[in-house]
C-alpha positions as CSV (number, residue, x, y, z in Angstrom):
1,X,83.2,87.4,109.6
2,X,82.4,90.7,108.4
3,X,81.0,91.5,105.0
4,X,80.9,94.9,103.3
5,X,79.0,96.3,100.9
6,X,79.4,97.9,97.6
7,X,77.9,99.0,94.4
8,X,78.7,97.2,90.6
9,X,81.1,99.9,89.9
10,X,82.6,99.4,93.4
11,X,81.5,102.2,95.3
12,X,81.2,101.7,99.0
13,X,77.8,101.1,100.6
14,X,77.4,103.5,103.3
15,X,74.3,103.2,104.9
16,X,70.3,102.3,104.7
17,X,67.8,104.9,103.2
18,X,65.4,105.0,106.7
19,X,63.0,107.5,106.8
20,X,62.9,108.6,110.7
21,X,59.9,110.6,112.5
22,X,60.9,113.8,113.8
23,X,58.2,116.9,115.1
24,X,59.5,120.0,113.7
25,X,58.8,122.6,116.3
26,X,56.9,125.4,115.1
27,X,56.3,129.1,117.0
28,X,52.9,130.0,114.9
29,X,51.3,130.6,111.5
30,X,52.1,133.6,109.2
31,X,48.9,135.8,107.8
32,X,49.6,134.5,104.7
33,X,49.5,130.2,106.2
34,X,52.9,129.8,106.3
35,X,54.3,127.8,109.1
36,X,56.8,129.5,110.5
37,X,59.7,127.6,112.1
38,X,61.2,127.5,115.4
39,X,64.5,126.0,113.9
40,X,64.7,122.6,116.0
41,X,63.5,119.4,115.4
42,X,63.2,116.6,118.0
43,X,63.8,112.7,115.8
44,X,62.4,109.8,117.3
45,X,65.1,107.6,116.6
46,X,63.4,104.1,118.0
47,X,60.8,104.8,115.1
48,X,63.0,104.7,112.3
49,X,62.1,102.4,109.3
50,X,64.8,101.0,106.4
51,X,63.3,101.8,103.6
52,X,62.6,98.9,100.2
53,X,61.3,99.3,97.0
54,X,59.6,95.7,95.3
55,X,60.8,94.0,98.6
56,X,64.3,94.9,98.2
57,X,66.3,97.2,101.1
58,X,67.1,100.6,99.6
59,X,70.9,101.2,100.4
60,X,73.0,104.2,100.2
61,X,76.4,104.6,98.3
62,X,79.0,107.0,99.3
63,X,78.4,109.1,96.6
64,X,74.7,109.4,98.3
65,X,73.1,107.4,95.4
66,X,70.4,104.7,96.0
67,X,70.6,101.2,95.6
68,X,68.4,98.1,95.9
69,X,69.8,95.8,97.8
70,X,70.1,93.1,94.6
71,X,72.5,95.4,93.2
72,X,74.9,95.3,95.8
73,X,78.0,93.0,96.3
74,X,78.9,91.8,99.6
75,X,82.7,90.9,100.0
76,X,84.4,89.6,102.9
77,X,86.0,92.0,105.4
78,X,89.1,90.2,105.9
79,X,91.1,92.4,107.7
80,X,88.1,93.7,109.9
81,X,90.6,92.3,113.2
82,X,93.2,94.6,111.9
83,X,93.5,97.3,113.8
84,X,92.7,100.6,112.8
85,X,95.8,102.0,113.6
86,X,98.0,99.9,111.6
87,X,95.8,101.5,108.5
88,X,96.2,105.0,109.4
89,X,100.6,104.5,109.9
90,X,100.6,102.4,106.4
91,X,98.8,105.0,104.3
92,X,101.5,107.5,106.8
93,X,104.3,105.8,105.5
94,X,102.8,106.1,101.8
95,X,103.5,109.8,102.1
96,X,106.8,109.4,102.6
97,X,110.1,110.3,100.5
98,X,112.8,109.3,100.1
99,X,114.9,112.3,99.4
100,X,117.8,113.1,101.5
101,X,118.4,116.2,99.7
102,X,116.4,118.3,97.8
103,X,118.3,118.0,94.8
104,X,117.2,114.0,94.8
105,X,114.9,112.1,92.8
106,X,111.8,112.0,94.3
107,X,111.5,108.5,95.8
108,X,108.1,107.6,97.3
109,X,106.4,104.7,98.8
110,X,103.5,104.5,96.1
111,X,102.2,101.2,96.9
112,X,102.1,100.1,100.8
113,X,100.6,96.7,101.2
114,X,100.4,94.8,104.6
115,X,101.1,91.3,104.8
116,X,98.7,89.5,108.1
117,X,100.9,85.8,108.7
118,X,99.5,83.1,110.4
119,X,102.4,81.2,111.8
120,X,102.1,77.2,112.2
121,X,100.9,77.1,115.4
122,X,101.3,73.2,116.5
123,X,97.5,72.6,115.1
124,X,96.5,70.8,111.9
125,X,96.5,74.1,109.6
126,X,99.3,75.0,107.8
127,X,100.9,78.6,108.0
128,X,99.6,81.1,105.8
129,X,99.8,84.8,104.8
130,X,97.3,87.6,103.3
131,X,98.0,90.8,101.7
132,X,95.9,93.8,102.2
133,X,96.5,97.1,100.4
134,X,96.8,99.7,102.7
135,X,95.5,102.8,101.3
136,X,92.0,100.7,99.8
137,X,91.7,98.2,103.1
138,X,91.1,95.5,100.3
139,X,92.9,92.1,100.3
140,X,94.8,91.4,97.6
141,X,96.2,88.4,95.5
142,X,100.1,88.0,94.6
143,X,99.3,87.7,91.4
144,X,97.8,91.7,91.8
145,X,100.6,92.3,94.1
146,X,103.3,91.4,91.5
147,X,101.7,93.1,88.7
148,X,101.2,96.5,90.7
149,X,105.0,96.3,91.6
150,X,105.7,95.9,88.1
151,X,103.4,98.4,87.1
152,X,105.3,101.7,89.4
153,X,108.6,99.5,87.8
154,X,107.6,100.7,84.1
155,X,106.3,103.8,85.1
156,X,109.6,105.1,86.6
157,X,111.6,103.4,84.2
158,X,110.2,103.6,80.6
159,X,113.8,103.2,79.2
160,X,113.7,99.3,81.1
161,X,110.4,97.5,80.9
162,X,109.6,94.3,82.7
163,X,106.8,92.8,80.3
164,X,105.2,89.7,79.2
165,X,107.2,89.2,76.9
166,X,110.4,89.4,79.0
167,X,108.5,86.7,81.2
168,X,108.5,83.9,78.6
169,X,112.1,84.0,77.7
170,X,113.4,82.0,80.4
C-alpha cells in the first residue's frame, strides 16, 4: 500500500528539501573579484542529502513551503492500482454539458466520483465497493457522497431544498 503525504491544511507533500552538490563552471575572475560564470552547472546527483532539522526530515509542500516531517499526515493511497487513465477521462467527463441546444440550461457533470467493486470472488471475503472522487483522487465515504449530491441538489434548486429537516419526517 501506498501512503501520501500532506500538510495540516491538506496541502500535498511534494517532495524532500535535499541539498545536492553541483560545480558551477566558471570561465575566470573579473578585476573587480567577481566570479564570472560560464552558465552550466554539472550536479552530482548520487551525493544528494534529505535535509532535517531537530531530527525530523524537512519536506516540501506544493506550494514550495517547508515542513518537518511531524507535521505531515500520511493517508492511504487507495486507488494507487487505478489506472491513471481512468482519472484523466473522469475529470474529461466533468467538463461536460449537457446542452443540446444553446438556448438550454446549462447541465454539467459537477461531481464525478468512481466507484472500484470488488465482486465475491468464491473466497471468504465479502464483495465490497469504494468511492474515489475523481477530480481530488481521494476516497470517499457515502455518507460524503450523499451529502455532496445533495449539496449541487440545493444549489441548482433553491426554490426545493432537500435538508435535515426534510430527513426526519419520515
Amino acid at each position: 500500500m501506498v501512503f501520501k503525504g500532506y500538510t495540516k491544511t491538506g496541502k500535498r507533500i511534494i517532495g524532500t528539501f535535499d541539498l545536492i552538490p553541483a560545480t558551477a563552471f566558471i570561465v575566470g575572475r573579473s578585476s573587480d573579484g567577481e566570479l564570472i560564470y560560464e552558465g552550466e552547472s554539472k550536479v552530482t546527483w548520487d551525493a544528494s542529502q534529505t535535509q532535517t532539522q531537530n531530527g525530523e526530515i524537512m519536506f516540501i509542500d506544493e506550494d514550495e513551503n517547508y515542513v518537518l516531517g511531524g507535521d505531515v499526515e500520511w493517508r492511504a493511497n487507495l486507488c494507487i492500482h487505478m489506472s491513471l487513465a481512468v482519472f484523466i477521462h473522469a475529470e474529461l467527463l466533468s467538463t461536460v454539458s449537457g446542452r443540446r441546444d444553446y438556448t438550454d440550461p446549462g447541465e454539467k457533470f459537477e461531481n464525478v466520483t468512481l466507484m472500484l467493486f470488488e465482486p465475491y470472488t468464491g473466497k471468504k471475503r465479502r464483495p465490497r465497493f469504494r468511492l474515489f472522487d475523481a477530480r481530488t483522487r481521494e476516497e470517499i465515504t457515502e455518507a460524503a457522497y450523499f451529502l455532496k449530491i445533495r449539496q449541487i441538489h440545493n444549489e441548482r434548486n433553491p426554490h426545493a431544498l432537500i435538508g435535515e429537516e426534510d430527513l426526519d419526517e419520515d
